[in-house]
N, C-alpha and C positions, 0 to 999 in steps of 0.2 A: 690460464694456460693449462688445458689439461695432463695428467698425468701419464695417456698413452701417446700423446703429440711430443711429449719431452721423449719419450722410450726410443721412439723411432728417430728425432732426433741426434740422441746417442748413440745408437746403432748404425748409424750413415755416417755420422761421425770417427767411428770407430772403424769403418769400412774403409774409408778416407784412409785414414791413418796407416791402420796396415797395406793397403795399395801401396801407397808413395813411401815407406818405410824399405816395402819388398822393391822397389825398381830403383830405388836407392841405394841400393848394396848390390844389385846387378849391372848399372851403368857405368858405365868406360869415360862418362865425363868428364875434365880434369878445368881445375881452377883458372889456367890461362886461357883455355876455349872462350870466356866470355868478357877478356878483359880489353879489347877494341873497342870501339867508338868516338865521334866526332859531342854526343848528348850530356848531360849531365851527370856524373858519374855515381853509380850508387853501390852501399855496402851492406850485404846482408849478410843476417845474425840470427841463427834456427834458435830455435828452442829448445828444451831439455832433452835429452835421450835423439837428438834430432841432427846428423851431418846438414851440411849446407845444401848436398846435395837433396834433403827435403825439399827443397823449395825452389828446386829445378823448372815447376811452372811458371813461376815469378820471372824466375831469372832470362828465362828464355824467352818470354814475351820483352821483360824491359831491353836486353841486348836485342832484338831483335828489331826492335821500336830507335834503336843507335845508341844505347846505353854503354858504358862501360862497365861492367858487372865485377865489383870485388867480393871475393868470398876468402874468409878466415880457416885454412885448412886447419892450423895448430888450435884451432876449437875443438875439432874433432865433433864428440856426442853430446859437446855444450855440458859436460856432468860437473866442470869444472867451480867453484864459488864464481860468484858474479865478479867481485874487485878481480880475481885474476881472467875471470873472461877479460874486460875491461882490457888487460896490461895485452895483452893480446893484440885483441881489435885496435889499440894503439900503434903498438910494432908493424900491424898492417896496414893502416894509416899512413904511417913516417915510413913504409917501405914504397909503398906505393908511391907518395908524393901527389897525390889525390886535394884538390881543393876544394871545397862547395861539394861536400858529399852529401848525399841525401843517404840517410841510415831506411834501409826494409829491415825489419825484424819479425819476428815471430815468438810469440808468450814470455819464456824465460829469456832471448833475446832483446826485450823492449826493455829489461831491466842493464842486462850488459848493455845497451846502446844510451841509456839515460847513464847510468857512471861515469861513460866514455861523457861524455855532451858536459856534464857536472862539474868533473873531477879528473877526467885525462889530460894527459898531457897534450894531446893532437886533438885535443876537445876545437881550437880554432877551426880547422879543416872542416868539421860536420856541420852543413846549412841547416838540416831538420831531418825528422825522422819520422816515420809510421810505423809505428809497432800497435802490430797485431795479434789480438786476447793475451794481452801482460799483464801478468798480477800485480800490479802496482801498490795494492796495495794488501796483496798478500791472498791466501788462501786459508781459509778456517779448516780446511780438512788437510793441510800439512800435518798436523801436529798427529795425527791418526797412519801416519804412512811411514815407511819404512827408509832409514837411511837417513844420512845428511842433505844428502845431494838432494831430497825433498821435503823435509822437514827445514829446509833453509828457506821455502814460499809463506813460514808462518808470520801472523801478522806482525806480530814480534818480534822478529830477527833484527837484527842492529844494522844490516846493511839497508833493509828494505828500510826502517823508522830513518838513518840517513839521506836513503834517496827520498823520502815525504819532504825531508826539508830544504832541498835544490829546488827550489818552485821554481827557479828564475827559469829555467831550460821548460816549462812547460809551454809558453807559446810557441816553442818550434816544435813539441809533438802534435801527430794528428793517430788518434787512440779510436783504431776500429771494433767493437767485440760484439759479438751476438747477444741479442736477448736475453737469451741461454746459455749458457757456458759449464756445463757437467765438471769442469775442473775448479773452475771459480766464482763460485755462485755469490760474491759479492760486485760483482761487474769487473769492467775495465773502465770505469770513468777515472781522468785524471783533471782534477783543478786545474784551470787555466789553458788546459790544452785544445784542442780541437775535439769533440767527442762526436764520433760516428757510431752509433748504435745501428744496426740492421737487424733487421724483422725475420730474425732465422734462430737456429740453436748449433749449436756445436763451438770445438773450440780446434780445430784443424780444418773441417771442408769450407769455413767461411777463408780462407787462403785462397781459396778459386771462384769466390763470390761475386760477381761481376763489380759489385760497387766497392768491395774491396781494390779491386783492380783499376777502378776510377780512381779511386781516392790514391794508390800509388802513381797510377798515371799524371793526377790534378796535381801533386805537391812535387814531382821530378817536373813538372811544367813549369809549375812556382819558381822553384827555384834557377829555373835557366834565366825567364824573364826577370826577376830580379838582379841575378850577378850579371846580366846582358845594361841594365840601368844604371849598376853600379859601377859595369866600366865604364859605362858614357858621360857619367858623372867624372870620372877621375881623368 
């Protein structure tokens, strides 16, 4: 892979970023606009420094598709530690009353939604998850960055060596990340989970990658067909 292929890359990624950043802080959207539908109901969890409304293309496609779209307002910019993201995205959980949730996340979200799935209390309600470019297992260039709120992706941190040891939730995740990924150049591969690698770079514009969007499409399908089996079983 050459070195001006990764540049550009990053630069489109970065373009990415700031686009959906800025229309993020200008939209009038609000949390109950996307909480209708007859589908499988799913919960999305942005990433660091990222409102929910990041990921207002996701959401709009799966609501759109008859999803019922929950989103975690009291996350806010996700700067929060992961264990109280977690306590969170639970309260939303048990507010909601939501069953067979399928978790969308996004980087530092694939860690709040693996805690939840672990270790939460409303962990029963989450069928599975796709979390997209999550440092699973950390970032070698935390330890070089400023603050806590990003020196907490080192590989070392005690919450991340915790969640290495919840194996059992990895067959419900399906872990999409790029080739490339400028923030976590150790991948996103997670043991036992589903592992989607796609032939691109970045760690934001794969969010609107078509096969990313398969692959949240394929496991909100998953999941209807299966709890559809399991009533007919009971």
């Amino acid at each position: 892979m050459s070195g001006i292929r990764r540049a550009a890359w990053w630069a489109l990624d970065y373009a990415y970023a700031l686009w959906w950043q800025l229309r993020a802080r200008v939209t009038r959207a609000v949390p109950t606009a996307f909480s209708d539908g007859d589908g499988t109901p799913v919960l999305v969890i942005p990433g660091v420094y990222e409102s929910w409304r990041f990921l207002l293309p996701l959401i709009r496609e799966l609501h759109g598709a008859g999803h019922p779209v929950l989103v975690v307002d009291p996350l806010g910019s996700n700067r929060v530690p992961v264990a109280e993201g977690a306590r969170r995205v639970d309260a939303a959980l048990a507010a909601a009353g939501a069953e067979e949730v399928v978790i969308v996340a996004h980087s530092k979200g694939g860690l709040v939604g693996k805690h939840v799935m672990a270790f939460g209390r409303e962990a029963p309600r989450v069928r599975s998850m796709v979390a997209i470019a999550s440092p699973f297992g950390g970032s070698r260039y935390a330890r070089l960055l400023p603050g806590r709120t990003l020196r907490a992706f080192s590989p070392r941190d005690e919450t991340l060596l915790r969640l290495a040891t919840a194996a059992a939730v990895n067959a419900r995740i399906v872990s999409v990340y790029a080739a490339f990924d400028p923030h976590i150049p150790e991948g996103s591969e997670l043991p036992g989970a589903r592992n989607v690698r796609l032939d691109t770079g970045g760690h934001f514009r794969i969010l609107a990658h078509p096969r990313t969007l398969a692959e949240v499409r394929r496991e909100v399908a998953r999941a209807a067909r299966e709890g559809t089996h399991q009533e007919e079983a009971s």
